[in-house]
N, CA, C and O atoms as CSV, one atom per row, in Angstrom:
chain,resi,resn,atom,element,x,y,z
A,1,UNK,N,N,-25.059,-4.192,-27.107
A,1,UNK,CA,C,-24.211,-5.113,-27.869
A,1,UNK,C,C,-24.369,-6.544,-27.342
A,1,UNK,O,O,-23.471,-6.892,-26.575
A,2,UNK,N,N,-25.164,-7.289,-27.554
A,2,UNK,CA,C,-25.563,-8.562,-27.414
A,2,UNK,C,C,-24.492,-9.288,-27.378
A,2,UNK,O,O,-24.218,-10.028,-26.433
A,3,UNK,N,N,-23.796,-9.144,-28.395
A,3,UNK,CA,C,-22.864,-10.266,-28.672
A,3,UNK,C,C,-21.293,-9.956,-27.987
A,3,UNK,O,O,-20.434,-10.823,-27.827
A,4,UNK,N,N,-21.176,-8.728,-27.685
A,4,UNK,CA,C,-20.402,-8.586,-26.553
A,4,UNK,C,C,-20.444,-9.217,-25.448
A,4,UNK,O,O,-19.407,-9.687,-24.981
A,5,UNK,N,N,-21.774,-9.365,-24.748
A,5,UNK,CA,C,-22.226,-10.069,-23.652
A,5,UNK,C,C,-21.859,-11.359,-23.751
A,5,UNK,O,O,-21.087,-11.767,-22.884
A,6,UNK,N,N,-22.346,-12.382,-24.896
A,6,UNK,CA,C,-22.336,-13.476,-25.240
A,6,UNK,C,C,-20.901,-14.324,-25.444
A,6,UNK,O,O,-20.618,-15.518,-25.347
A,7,UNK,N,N,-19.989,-12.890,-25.836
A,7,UNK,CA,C,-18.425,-13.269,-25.613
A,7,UNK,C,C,-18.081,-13.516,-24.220
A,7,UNK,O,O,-17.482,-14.495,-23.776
A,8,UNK,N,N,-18.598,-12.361,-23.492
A,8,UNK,CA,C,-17.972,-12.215,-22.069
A,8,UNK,C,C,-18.317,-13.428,-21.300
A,8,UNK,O,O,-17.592,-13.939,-20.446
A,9,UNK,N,N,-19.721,-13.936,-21.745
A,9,UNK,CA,C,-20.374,-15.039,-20.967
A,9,UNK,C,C,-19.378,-16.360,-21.328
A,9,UNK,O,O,-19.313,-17.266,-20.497
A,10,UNK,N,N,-18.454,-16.469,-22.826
A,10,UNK,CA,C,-17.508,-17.932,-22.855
A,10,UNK,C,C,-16.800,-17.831,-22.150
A,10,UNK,O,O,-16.212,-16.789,-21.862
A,11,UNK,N,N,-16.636,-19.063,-21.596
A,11,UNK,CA,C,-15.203,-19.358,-20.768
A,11,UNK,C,C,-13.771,-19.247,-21.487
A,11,UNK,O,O,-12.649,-18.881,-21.136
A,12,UNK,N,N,-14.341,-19.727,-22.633
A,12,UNK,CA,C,-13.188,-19.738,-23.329
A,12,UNK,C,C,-12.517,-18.149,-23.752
A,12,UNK,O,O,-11.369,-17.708,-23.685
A,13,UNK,N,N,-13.747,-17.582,-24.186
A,13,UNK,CA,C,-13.080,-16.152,-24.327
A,13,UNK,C,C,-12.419,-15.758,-23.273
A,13,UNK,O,O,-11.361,-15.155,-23.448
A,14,UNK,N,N,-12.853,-15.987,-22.084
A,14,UNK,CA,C,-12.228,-15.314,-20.592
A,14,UNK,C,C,-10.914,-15.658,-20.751
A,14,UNK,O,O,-10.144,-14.767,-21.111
A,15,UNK,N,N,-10.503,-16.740,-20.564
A,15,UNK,CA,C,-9.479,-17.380,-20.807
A,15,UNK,C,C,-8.646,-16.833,-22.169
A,15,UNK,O,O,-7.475,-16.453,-22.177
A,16,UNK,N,N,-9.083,-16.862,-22.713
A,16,UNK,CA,C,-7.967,-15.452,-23.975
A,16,UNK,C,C,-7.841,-14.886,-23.439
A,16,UNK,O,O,-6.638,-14.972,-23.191
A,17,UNK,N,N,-8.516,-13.621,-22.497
A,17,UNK,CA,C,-8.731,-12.324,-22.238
A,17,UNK,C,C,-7.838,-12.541,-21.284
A,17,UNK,O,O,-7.304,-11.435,-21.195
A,18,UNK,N,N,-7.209,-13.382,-20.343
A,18,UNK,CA,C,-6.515,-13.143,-19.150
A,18,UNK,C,C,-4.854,-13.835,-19.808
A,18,UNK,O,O,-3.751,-13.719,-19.275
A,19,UNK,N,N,-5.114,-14.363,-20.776
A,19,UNK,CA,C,-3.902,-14.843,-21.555
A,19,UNK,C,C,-3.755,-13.817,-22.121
A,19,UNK,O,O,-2.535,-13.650,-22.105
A,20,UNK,N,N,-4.222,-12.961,-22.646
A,20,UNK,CA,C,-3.333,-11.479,-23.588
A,20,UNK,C,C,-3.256,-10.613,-22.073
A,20,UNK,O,O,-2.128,-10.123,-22.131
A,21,UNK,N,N,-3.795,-10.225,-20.907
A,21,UNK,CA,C,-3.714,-9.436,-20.022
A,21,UNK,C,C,-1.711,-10.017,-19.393
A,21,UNK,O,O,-0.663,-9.377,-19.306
A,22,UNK,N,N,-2.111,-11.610,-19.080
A,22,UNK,CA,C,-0.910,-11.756,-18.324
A,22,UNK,C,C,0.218,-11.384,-19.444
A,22,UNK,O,O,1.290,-11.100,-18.909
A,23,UNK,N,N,0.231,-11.341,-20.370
A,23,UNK,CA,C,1.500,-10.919,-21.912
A,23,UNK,C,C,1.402,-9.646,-21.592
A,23,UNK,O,O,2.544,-9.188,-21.578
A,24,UNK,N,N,0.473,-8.681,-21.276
A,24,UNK,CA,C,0.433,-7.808,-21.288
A,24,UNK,C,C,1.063,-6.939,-19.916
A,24,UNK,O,O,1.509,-5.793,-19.975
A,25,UNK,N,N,1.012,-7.457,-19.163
A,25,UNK,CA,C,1.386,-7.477,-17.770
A,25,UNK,C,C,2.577,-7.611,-17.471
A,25,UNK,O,O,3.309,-6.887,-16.796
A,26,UNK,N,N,2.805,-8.753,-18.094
A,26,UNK,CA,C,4.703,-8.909,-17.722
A,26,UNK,C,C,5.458,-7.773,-18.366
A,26,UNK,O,O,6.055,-7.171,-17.473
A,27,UNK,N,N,5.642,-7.323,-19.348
A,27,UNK,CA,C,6.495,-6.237,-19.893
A,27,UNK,C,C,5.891,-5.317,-19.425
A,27,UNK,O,O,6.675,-4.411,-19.705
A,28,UNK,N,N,4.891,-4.739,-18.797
A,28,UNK,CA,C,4.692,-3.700,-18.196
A,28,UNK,C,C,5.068,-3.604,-17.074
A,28,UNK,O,O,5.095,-2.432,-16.698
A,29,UNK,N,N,5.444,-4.469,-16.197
A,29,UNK,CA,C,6.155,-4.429,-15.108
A,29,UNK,C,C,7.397,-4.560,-15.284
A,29,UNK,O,O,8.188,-4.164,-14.428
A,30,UNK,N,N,7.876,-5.252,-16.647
A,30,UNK,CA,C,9.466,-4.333,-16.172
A,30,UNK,C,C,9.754,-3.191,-16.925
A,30,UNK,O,O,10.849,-2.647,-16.783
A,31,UNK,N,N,8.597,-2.582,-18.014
A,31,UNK,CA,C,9.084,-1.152,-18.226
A,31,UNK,C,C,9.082,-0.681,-17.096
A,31,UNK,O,O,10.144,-0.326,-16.586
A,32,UNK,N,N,7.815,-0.560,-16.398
A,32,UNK,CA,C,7.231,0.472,-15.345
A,32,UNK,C,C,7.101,-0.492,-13.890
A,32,UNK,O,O,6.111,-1.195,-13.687
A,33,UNK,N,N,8.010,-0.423,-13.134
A,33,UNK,CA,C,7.489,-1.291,-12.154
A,33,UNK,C,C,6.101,-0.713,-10.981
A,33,UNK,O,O,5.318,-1.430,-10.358
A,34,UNK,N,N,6.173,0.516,-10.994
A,34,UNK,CA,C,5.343,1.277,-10.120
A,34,UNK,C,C,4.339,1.295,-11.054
A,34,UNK,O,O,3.420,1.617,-10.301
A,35,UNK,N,N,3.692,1.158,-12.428
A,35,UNK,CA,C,2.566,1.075,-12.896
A,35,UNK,C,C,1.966,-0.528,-12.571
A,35,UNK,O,O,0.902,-0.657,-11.964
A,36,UNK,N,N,2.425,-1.220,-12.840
A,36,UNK,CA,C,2.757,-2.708,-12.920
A,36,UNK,C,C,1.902,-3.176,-11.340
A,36,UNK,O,O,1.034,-4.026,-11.142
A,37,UNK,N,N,2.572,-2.230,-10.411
A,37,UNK,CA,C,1.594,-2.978,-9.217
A,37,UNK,C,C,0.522,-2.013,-8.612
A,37,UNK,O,O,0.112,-1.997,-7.452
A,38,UNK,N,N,0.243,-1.391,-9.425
A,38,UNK,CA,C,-1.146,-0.711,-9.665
A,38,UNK,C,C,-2.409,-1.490,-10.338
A,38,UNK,O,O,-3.479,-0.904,-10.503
């Protein structure tokens, strides 16, 4: 998948990718706090 690569390689995509992770992150630590710091 070429263009998978070619995503992973933008900065900018990275930068989405850790902006939906940290959204994703916060409510998972306060459903689950023991998943959360895993």
């Amino acid at each position: 998948m070429p263009h998978l690569l070619v995503s992973l390689s933008d900065p900018q995509y990275i930068a989405q990718m850790e902006m939906m992770v940290d959204k994703l992150r916060i409510p998972a630590e306060r459903w689950s706090p023991d998943k959360g710091r895993m």
